[in-house]
GUTOR-934846 format. One record per atom (N, C-alpha, C): x, y, z; residue in one letter. Coordinates in steps of 0.05 Angstrom, whole numbers, padded with zeros to 5 digits, always signed. Each point is the difference from the previous one (the first is absolute). Layout:
// residues N
XYZa ...
//
This chain:
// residues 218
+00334+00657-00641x -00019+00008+00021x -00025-00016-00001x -00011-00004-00028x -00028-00018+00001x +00015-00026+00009x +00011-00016-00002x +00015-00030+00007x +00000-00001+00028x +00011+00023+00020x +00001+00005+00027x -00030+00001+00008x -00013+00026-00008x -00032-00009+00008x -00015-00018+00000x +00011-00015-00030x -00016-00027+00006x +00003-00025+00014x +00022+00006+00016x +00015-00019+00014x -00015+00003+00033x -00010+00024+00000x -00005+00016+00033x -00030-00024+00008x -00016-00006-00015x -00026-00018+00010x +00013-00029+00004x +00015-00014-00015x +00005-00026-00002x +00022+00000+00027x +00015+00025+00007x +00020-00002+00018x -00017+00000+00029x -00021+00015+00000x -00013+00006+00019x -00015-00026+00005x -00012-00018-00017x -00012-00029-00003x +00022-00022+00020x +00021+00005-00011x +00019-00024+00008x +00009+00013+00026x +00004+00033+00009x +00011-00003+00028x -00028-00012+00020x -00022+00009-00002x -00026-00010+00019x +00003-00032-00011x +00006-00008-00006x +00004-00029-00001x +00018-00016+00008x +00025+00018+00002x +00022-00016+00024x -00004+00012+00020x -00022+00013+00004x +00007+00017+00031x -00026-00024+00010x -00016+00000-00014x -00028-00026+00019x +00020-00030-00007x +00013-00013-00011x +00023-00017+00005x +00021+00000+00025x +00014+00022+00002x +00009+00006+00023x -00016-00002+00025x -00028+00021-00011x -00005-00006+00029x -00014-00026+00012x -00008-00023-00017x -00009-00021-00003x +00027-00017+00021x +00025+00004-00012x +00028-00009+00004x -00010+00007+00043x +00004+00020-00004x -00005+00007+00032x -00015-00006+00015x -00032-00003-00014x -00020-00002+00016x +00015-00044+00012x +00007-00010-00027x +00013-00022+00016x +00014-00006+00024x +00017+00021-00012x +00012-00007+00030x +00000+00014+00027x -00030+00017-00001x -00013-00003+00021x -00018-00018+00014x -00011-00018-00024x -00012-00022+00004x +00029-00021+00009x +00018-00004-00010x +00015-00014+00019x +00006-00007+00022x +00014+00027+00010x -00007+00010+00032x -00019-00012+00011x -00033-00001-00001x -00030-00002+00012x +00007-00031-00001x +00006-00012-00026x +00003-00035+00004x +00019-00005+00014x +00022+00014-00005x +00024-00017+00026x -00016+00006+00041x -00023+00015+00002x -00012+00008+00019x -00012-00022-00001x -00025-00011-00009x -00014-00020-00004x +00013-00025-00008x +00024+00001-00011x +00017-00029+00009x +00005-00005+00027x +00007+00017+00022x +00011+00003+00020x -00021-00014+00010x -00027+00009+00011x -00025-00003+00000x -00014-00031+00002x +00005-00013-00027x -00003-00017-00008x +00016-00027+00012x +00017+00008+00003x +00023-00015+00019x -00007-00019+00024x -00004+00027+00014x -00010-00005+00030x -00028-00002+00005x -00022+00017-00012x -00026+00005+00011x -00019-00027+00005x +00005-00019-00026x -00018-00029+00012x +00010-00011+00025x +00021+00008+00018x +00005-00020+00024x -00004+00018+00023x -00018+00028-00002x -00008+00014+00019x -00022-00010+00001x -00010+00013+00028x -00026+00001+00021x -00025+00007-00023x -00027-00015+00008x -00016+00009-00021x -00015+00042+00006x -00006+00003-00025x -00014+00026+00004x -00021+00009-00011x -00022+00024+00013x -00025-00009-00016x -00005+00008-00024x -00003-00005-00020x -00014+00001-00031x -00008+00022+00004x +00011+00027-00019x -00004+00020-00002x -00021+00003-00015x -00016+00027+00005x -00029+00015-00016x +00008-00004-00029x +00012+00025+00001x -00005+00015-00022x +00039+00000-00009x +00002-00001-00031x +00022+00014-00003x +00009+00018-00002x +00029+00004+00001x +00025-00016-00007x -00001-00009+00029x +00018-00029-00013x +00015-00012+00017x +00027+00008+00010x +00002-00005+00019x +00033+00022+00009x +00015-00020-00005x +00026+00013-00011x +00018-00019-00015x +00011-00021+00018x +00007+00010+00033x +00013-00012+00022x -00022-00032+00013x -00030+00013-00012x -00014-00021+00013x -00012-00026-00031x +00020+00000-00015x +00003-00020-00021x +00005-00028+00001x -00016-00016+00003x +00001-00034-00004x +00002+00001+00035x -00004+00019+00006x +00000-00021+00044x -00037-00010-00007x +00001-00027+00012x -00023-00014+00015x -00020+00016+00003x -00031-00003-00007x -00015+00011+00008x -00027-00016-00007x -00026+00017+00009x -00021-00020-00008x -00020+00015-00009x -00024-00017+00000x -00029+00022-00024x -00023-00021+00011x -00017+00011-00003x -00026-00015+00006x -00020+00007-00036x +00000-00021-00015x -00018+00008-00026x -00028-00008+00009x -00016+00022+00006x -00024-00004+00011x -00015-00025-00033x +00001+00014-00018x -00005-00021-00026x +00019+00011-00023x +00000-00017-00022x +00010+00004-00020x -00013+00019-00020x -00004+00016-00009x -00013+00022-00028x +00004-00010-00023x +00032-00003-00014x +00015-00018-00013x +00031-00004-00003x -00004-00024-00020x +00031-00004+00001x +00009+00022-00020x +00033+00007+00002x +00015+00001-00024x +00025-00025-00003x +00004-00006-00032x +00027-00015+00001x +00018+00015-00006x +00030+00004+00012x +00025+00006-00009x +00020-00020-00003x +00026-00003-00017x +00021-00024-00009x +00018+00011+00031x +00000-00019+00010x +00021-00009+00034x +00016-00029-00004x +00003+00000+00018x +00019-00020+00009x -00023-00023+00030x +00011-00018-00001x -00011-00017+00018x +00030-00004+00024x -00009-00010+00028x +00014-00004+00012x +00016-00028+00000x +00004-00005-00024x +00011-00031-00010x +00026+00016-00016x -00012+00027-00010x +00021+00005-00018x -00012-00010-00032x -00028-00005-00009x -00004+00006-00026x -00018+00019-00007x +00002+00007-00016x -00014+00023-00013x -00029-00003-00006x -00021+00027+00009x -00018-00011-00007x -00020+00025-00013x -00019-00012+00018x -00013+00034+00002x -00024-00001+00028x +00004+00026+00011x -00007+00007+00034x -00026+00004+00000x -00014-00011+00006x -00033+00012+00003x +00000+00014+00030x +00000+00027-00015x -00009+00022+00032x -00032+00003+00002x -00012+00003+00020x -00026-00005+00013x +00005+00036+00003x -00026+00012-00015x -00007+00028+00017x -00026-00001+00011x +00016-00001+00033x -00029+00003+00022x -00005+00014+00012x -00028+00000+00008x -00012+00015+00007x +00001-00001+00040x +00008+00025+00010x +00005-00009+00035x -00021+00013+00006x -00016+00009-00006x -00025+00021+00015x -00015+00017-00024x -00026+00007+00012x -00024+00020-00017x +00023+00016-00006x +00013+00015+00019x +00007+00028-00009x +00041-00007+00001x +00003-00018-00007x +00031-00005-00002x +00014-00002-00020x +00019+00017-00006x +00020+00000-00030x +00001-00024-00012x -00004-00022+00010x +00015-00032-00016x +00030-00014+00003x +00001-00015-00001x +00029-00011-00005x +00006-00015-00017x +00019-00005-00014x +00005-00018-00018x +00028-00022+00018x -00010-00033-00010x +00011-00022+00012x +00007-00013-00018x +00027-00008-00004x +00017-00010-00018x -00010-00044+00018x -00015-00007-00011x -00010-00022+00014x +00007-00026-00012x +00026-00007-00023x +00017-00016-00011x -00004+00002-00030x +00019-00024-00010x +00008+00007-00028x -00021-00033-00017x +00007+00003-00018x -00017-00023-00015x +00026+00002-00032x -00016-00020-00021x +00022-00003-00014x -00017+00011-00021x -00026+00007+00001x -00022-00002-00019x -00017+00029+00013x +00006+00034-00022x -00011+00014+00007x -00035+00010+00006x -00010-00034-00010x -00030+00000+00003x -00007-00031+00022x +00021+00003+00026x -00004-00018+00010x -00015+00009+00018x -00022-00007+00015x -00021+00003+00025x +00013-00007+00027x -00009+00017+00024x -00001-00009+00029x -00026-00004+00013x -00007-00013+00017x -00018+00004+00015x +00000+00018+00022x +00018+00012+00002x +00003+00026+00024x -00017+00018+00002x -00011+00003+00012x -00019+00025+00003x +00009+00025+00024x +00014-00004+00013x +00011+00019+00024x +00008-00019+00025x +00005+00024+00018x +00018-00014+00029x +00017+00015+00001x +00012-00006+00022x +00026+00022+00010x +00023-00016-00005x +00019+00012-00010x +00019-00001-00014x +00028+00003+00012x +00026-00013+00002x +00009+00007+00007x +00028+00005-00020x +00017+00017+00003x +00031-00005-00023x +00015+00031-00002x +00015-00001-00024x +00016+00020+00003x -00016+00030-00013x +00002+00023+00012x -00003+00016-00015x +00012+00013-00023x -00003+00012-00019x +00004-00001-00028x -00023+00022-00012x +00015+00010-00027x -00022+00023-00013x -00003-00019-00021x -00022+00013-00011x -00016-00002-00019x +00006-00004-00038x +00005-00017-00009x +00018-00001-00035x -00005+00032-00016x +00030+00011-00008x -00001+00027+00001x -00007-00001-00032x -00013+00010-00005x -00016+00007-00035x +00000+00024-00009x +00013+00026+00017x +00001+00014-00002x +00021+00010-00027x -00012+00010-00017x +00019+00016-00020x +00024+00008+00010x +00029+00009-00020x +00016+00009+00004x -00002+00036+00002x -00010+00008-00021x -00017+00025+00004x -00016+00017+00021x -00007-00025+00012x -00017+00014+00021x +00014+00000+00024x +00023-00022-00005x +00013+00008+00029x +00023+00016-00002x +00011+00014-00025x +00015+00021-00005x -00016+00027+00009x -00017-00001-00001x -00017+00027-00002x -00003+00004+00032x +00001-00022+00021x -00014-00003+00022x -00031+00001+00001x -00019-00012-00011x -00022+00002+00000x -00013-00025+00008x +00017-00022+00001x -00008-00029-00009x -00009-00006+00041x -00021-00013+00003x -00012-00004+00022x +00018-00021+00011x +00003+00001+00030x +00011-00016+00012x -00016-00028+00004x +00020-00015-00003x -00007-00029+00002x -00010-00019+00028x -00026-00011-00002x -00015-00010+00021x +00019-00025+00011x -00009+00006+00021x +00015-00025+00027x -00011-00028-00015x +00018-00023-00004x -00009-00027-00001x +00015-00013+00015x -00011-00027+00005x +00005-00031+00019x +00004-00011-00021x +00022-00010+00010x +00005-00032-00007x -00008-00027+00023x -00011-00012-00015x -00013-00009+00019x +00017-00027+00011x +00006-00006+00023x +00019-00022+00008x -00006-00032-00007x -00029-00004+00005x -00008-00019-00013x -00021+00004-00029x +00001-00019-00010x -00012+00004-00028x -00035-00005+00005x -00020+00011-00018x -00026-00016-00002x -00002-00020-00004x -00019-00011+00004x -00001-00031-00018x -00001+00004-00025x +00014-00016-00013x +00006-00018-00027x +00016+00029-00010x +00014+00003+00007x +00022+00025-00009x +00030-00006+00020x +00019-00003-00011x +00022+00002+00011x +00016+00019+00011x +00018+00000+00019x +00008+00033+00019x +00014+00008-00014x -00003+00027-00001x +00020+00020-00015x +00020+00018+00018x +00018-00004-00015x +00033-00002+00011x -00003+00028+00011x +00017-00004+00032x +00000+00024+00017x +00019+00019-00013x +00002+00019+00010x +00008+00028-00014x +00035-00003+00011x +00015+00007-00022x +00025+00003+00007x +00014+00013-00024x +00028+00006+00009x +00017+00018-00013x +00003-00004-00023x +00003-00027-00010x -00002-00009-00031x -00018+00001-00009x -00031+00007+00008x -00017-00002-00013x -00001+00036-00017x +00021+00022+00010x +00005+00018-00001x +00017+00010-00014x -00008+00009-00034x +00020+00008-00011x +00013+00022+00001x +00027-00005-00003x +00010+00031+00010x +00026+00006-00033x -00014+00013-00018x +00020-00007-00020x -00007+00037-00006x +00000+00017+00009x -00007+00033-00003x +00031+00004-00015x +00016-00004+00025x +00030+00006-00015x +00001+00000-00029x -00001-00024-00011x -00007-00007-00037x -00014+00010-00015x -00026+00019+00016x -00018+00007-00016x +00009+00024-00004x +00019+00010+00024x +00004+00030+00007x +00030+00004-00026x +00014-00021+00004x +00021-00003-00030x -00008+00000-00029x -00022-00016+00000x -00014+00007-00026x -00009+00022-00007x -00014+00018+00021x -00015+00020-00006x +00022+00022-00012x +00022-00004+00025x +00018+00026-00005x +00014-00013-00031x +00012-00023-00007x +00006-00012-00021x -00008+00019-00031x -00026-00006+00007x -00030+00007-00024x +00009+00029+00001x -00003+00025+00017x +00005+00028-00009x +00033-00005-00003x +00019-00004+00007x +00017+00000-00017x +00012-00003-00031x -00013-00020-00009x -00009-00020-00016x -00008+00021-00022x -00022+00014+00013x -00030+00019-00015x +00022+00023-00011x +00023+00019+00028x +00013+00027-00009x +00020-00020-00013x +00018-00017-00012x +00014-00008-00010x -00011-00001-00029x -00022-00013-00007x -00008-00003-00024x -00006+00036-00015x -00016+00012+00021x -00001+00026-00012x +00021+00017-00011x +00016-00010+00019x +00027+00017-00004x +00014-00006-00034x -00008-00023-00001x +00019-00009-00031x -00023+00010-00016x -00029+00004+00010x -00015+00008-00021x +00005+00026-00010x +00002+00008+00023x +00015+00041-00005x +00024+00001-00014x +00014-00008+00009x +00022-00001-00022x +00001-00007-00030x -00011-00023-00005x +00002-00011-00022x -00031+00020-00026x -00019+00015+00026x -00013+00023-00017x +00011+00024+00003x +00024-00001+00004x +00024+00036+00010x +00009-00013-00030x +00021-00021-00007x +00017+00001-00020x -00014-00016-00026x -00028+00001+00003x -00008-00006-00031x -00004+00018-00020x +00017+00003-00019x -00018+00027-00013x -00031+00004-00002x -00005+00021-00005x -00024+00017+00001x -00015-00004-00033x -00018-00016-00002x -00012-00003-00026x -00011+00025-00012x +00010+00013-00024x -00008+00026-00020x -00033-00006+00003x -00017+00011-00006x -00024+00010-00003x +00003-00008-00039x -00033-00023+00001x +00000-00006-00027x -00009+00025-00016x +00006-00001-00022x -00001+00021-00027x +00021+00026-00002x +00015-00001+00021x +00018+00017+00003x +00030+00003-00027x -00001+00018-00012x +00022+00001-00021x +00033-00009+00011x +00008-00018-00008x +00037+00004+00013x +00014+00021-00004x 
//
């Protein structure tokens, strides 16, 4: 009876731990689904009609990479993120967050790539024209399990580059990983994996004998 009780916390440990595995396994391949949406998306949307640069986000999934434009009244500052150039080498993207008005949200402008993350433009603003696109997601995994994690701001890609910065490669389906399936096999993999090991652990503490209590007479 004490061997069974003491089994009831560690059993209770390992089921909440394949059950947030599992549901990890699922939440994948709901995220699958949403990418094969945004593949679809991705496809077609750069060779539509342009449309106007949304406020505020989210971006709606259907209006992803179509043509659009921005006016950066000035620049506030840059950020760098690691991109791709429209040559096809790797680099890193200097986005411009500008300023469109006294009382206007901002936008951020993906305005080309460089090879050197402390390389300079002379850009200061102008209207812009290129694909629409969100914002580099930094969002925790946590936070977007929970639903809490803020939706991601509208960005441009900008069609032509600033000076002394090279264009960064328009948005397309390969630039889009879609590997959820794998993650969703691993996950479910891992709680299998987790009740399999337990299971030999229970057993192999069912048929060990029971150690006597030291000082005890034979």
């Amino acid at each position: 009876m004490m061997m069974r009780r003491s089994a009831i916390l560690p059993t209770l440990l390992v089921v909440a731990a394949v059950a947030v595995m599992i549901g990890l396994g699922v939440w994948q391949l709901q995220r699958r689904s949403e990418k094969a949406a945004v593949l679809a998306v991705a496809t077609t949307n750069p060779g539509k009609p342009a449309i106007s640069f949304p406020v505020l986000p989210p971006v709606p999934r259907e209006l992803l990479f179509r043509p659009s434009s921005v006016h950066c009244l000035h620049v506030v500052k840059w950020r760098v993120e690691a991109g791709r150039a429209a040559d096809g080498k790797t680099g890193y993207r200097h986005i411009a967050e500008c300023s469109t008005g006294v009382e206007g949200p901002g936008v951020l402008v993906v305005m080309g790539v460089t090879q050197r993350p402390d390389a300079k433009t002379t850009w200061t603003g102008g209207q812009v024209r290129g694909w629409l696109s969100e914002e580099p997601d930094h969002r925790s995994l946590l936070v977007r399990l929970t639903g809490n994690a803020p939706p991601l701001r509208p960005m441009l890609i900008a069609r032509e580059p600033a000076p002394e910065l090279k264009a960064a490669a328009p948005p397309t389906a390969d630039d889009i990983p879609n590997n959820h399936l794998a993650y969703a096999v691993q996950w479910f993999l891992f709680a299998g994996i987790a009740v399999v090991i337990y299971a030999i652990a229970l057993r192999r503490r069912a048929t060990t004998p029971a150690t006597p209590p030291t000082g005890t007479n034979p």
